[in-house]
N, C-alpha and C positions, 0 to 999 in steps of 0.2 A: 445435525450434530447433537448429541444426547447430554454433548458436556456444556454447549454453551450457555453462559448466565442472557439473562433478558432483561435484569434490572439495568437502568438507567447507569452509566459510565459518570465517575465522577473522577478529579486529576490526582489525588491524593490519597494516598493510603490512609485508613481510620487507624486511630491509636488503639482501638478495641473495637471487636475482640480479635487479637493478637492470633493471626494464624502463619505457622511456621513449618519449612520441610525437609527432609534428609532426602536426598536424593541421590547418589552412589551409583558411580559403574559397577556392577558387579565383575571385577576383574584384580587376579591375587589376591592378595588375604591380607587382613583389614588391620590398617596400620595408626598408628598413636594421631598424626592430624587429622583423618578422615574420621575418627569416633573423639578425638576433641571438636569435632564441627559438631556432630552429632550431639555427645554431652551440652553446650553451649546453645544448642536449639532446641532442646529440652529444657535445659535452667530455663530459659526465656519462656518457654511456656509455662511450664507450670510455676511459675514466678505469678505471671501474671493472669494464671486462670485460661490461657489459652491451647490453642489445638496442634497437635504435632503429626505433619503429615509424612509420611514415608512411603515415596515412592523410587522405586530404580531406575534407571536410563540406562537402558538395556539394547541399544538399537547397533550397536558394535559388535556383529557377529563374530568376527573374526579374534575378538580380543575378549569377550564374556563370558561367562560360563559359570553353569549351577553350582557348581561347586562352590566358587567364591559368594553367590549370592544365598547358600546354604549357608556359609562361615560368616556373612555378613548379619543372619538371624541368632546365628550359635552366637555370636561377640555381644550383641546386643541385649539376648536374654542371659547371659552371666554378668554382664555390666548392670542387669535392670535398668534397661532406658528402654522405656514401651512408646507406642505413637497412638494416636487417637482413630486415624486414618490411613488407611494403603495397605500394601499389601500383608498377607495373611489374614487382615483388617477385615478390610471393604471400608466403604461410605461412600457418598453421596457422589462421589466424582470418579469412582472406577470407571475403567482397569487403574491400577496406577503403576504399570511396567509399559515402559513406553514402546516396545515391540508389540503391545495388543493393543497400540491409541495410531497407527499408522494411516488411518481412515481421517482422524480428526487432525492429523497433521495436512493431510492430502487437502481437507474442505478449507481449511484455516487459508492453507498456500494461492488456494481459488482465489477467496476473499482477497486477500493480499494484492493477485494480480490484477482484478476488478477494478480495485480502489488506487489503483496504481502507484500502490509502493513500492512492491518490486517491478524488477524487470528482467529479460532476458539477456543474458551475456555469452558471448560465443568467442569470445576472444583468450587465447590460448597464451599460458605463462611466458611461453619463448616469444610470441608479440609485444607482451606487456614488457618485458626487459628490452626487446628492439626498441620501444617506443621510448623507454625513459633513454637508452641509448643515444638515440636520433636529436631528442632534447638536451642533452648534456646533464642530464640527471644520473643520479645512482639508480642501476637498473636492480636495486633490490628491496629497493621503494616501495612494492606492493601494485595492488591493483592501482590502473590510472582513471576508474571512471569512462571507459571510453565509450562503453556498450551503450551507456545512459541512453541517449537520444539517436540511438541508432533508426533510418528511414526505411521504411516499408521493402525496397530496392533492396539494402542491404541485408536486411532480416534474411530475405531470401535466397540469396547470392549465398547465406552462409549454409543455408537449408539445403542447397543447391550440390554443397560439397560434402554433406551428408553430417555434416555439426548437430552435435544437441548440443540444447543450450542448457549452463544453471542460471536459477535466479539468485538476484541477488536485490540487498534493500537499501533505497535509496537514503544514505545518512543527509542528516540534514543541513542547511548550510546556515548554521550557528553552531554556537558554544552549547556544550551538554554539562551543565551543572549536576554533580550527584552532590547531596546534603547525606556523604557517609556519616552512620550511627559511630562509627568507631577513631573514624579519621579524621571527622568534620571535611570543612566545603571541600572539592576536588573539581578541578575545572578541566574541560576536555576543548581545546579549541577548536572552531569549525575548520573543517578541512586535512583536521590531524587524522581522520579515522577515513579509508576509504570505505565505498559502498562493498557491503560482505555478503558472501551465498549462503544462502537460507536452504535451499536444498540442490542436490546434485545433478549434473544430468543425466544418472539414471531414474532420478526420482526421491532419492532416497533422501530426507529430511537429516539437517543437519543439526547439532545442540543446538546452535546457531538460534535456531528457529523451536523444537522442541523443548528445550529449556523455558525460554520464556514463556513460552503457548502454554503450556502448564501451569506455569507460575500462574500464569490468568485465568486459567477455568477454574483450578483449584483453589482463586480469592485469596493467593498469600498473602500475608499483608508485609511481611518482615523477611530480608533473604540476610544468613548470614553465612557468607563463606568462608572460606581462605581468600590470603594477601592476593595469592597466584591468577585470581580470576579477575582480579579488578580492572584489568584492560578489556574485558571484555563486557563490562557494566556499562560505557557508552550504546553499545549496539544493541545491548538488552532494555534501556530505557527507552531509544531511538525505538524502537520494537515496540515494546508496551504504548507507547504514545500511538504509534497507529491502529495498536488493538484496542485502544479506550476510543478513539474516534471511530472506529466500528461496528465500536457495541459488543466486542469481541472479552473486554475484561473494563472492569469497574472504574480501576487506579495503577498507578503506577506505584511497586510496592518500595518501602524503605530497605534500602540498603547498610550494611556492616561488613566489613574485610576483616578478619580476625588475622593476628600475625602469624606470620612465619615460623616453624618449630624446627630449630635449629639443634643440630648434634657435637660432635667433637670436633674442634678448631674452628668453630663459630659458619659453619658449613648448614645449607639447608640440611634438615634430617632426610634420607632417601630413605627409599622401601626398602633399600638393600641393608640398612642398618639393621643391627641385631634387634637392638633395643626397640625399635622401630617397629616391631612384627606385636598388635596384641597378643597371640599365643603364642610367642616366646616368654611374653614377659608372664603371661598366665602358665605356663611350662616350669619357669624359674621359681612361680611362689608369691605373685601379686594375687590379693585381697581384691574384691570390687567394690571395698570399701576405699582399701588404701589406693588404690590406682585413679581411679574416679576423684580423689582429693587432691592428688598431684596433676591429672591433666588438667583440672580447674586452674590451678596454678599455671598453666602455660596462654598468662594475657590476662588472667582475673586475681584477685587475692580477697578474701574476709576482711582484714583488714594489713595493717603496715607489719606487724608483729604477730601477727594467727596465720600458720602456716596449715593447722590442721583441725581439720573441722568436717561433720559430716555429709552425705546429701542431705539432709535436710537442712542443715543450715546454708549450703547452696541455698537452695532453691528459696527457701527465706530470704536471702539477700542479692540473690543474684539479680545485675542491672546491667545489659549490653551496653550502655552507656561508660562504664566503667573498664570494657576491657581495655588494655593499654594497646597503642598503634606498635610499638617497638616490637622487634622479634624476640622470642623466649625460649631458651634453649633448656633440651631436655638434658637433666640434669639425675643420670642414673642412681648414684650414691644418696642425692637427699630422695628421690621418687623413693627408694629403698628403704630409708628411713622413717620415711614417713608412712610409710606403709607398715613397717615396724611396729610404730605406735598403733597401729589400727589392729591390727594382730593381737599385742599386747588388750586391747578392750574388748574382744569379742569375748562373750559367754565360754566358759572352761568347756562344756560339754561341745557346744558350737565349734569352737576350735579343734577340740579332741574329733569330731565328725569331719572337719576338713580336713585332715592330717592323712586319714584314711586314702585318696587318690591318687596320693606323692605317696606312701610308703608302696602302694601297688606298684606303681610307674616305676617304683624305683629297687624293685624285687624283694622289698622286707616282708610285704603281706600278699599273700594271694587273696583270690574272691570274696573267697570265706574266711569268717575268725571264730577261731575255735577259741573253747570260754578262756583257756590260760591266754590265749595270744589276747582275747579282749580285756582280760582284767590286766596285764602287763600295758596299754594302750592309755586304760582307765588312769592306772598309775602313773606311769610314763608323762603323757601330756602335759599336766600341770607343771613338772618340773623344768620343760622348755617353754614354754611357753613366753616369759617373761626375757627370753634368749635369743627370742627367734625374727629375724629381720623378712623372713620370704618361708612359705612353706616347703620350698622345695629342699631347705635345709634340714628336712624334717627324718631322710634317711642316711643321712651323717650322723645323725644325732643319735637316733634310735635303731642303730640297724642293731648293733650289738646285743642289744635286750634281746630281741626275738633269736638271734645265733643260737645254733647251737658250741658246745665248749669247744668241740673240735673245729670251729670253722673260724675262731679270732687273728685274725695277722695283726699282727704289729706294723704300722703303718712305717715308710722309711723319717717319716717326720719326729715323730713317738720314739722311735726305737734309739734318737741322736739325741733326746733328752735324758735318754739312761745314763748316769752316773757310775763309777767304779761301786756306790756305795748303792747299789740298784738291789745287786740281792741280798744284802745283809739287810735292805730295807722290807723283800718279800718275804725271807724267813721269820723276821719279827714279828709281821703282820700275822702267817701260817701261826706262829705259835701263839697268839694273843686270841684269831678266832677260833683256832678247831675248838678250843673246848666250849668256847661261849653258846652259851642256851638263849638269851636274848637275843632275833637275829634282827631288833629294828634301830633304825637311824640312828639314836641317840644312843643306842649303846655301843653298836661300831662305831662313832665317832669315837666314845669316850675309852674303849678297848684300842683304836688305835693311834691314839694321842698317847696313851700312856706305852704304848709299845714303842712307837716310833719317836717321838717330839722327845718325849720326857726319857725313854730308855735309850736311844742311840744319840738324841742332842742333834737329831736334826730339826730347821728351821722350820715352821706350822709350813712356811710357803711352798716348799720344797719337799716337804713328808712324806707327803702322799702320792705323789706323781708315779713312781713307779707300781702302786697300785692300781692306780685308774688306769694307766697303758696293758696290766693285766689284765683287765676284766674287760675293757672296751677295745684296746688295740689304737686309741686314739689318743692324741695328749691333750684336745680338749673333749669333755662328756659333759652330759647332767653331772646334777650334784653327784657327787661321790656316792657316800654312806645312804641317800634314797636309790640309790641305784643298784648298791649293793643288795639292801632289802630286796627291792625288787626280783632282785634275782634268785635269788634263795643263799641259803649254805652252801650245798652241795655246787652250783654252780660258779659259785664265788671262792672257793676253795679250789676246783677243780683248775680254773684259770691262773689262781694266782699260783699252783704249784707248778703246772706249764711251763712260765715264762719264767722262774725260779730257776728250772730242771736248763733252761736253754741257758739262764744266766752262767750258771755253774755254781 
């Protein structure tokens, strides 16, 4: 076996150097808990200077597929969380898709029966509930152990009736202590966990068995999952303890259950959640600045009163010791938020380049920008910028700039702010710009302040309103009077006579 170590087996994981791994079915597309494990075994690595290994568990034919395992590299490289090791990778311990480690599960399983941890079991679910039956037990109990010590006579007798057998591994008869990194001690008592199958009776190796066998060649030192696996951390230490007396893996590594990411009315989050889907929420207008700061937040925080803060202050401070055991529910409006602020600090230019994806997706810009469409983009950004919670807001905002005059509707939301006093407010305006030679901000501001405010006595708050629904068709825009610039004269006149002519 090409993977296996030969150094001396010692019972405990070394505090360093810190080796950590993602390992993902590839199946559906990649959801907020599955790349908060991810983020969180990256913080721990590069926190602490160590290795981040990424490999797939791929061995579920019927439920896997490249696709997802494409979309599981696309989510990772827009997030920036790279790994040190696996696949696309390589190092030291390929393959690391466990469809191409099927040989090393097979020699592992040998060892296993050799050394007589496992055994064969041939006893069939419908026995197992007659038995707890027969007993007065709840026949939903699980396995009863019964194969354990099955005699030579019987073996064959089941051989006989043309039975294949699985193995399964014998748990041990004590208490299994886990000293979780997250939860502290967690005590498992003997006899609570029956013996479990490691692989099938067609052959086919189970997580069961692959999970850990990996764990060990690959020298993790640190597993940090989710909450939802921790029943199955007895049988993976039970596991590892017979791969260290082997020779088979070094140590038993340290374990962390990271909590639960719970949705609306305090419900686990499913995949079926909207919010739940990473490219939904990358669809909507999440940063992999801002997104990345708020799944932090689901089990960690900076500090009591810092909600926001960047990767690098992660990984400066991050301490799996610190995640909290409680469940943490995602919470779309502040994720939103905060994502906000991360928006608001990117580079104006930086921003103005991301805008570009969403106005595509969302039919404002084609492929290409021609120079008017790119100095209107130039111009444009800065003014939302400081506005802008999600990118995806970005052709609400801006579609209108690029419109031509004949394509503005007046939205039905817009159109129910109009006033009786709507077009005595657009004729004042018409008469204040056509003749103006100045067509920038500050002088349409001060041309229609004196037209409107100061000449008809309406309120600065209410002024303008039936302007901006002429130029943009929306009742909220960018600033006004930068907007108007933007646009030219001709444009800005053309619209506001428009919506004038419809007022009457």
């Amino acid at each position: 076996m090409t993977d296996t170590p030969t150094a001396q087996a010692t019972s405990s994981a070394p505090s360093s150097p810190v080796r950590v791994r993602f390992c993902p079915s590839p199946t559906g597309t990649p959801h907020v808990g599955l790349i908060r494990t991810a983020l969180f075994n990256w913080a721990h690595a590069r926190h602490t200077g160590g290795t981040m290994v990424f490999r797939v568990e791929d061995t579920d034919t019927e439920r896997d597929s490249e696709e997802s395992y494409q979309q599981l590299l696309e989510a990772l490289a827009w997030l920036g969380i790279d790994w040190d090791e696996g696949v696309e990778t390589g190092g030291p311990h390929a393959p690391y898709r466990q469809s191409q480690r099927l040989d090393v599960y097979r020699q592992v399983a040998d060892r296993l029966r050799e050394h007589g941890a496992v055994y064969e079991a041939y006893s069939t679910p419908e026995e197992v509930e007659a038995r707890h039956r027969a007993a007065g037990r709840d026949p939903k109990l699980g396995y009863d152990n019964f194969d354990r010590d099955l005699t030579e006579e019987q073996i064959a007798a089941f051989r006989a009736e043309g039975r294949e057998p699985v193995l399964r591994l014998r748990m041990p008869d004590e208490d299994i202590v886990v000293q979780d990194m997250i939860r502290g001690e967690i005590v498992f008592r003997a006899g609570s966990i029956p013996d479990y199958v490691v692989v099938r009776a067609n052959g086919q190796p189970l997580y069961t068995l692959t999970n850990p066998v990996d764990d060990a060649l690959m020298e993790i030192t640190h597993v940090l999952r989710g909450e939802d696996l921790l029943s199955s951390t007895p049988r993976q230490i039970a596991l590892f303890r017979v791969l260290v007396e082997i020779g088979l893996a070094k140590y038993v590594p340290e374990y962390g259950h990271l909590p639960y990411v719970m949705g609306e009315g305090n419900k686990k989050l499913s995949k079926r959640d909207p919010e739940s889907s990473l490219f939904h929420l990358k669809d909507s207008g999440f940063i992999p600045e801002g997104l990345l700061n708020y799944l932090a937040l689901l089990g960690w925080s900076l500090s009591a009163d810092e909600d926001v803060f960047t990767v690098e202050q992660l990984v400066e401070h991050f301490d799996v010791h610190d995640v909290l055991a409680n469940p943490a529910r995602f919470d779309l409006k502040k994720a939103t938020a905060i994502n906000g602020t991360h928006v608001r600090r990117l580079d104006p230019e930086d921003f103005r380049d991301r805008l570009v994806p969403y106005l595509q997706a969302g039919g404002v810009l084609g492929e290409t920008l021609d120079e008017r469409r790119r100095e209107i983009l130039d111009r444009a950004a800065p003014l939302v910028q400081e506005r802008m919670n999600l990118l995806g807001e970005a052709p609400e905002l801006l579609s209108f700039l690029f419109a031509g005059d004949d394509e503005i509707e007046v939205a039905d939301d817009a159109r129910k702010q109009l006033k009786d006093s709507a077009g005595d407010v657009l004729r004042a305006a018409l008469a204040a710009l056509e003749p103006l030679e100045d067509w920038s901000a500050a002088a349409l501001e001060a041309a229609l302040r004196e037209a409107i405010v100061d000449g008809l006595g309406i309120k600065p708050r209410l002024a303008f309103g039936p302007v901006r629904i002429a130029v943009s068709g929306r009742r909220i825009s960018p600033p006004l009077f930068e907007s108007l610039e933007i646009l030219g004269k001709d444009s800005s006149l053309t619209r506001l006579r428009a919506l004038a002519a419809q007022l009457g």
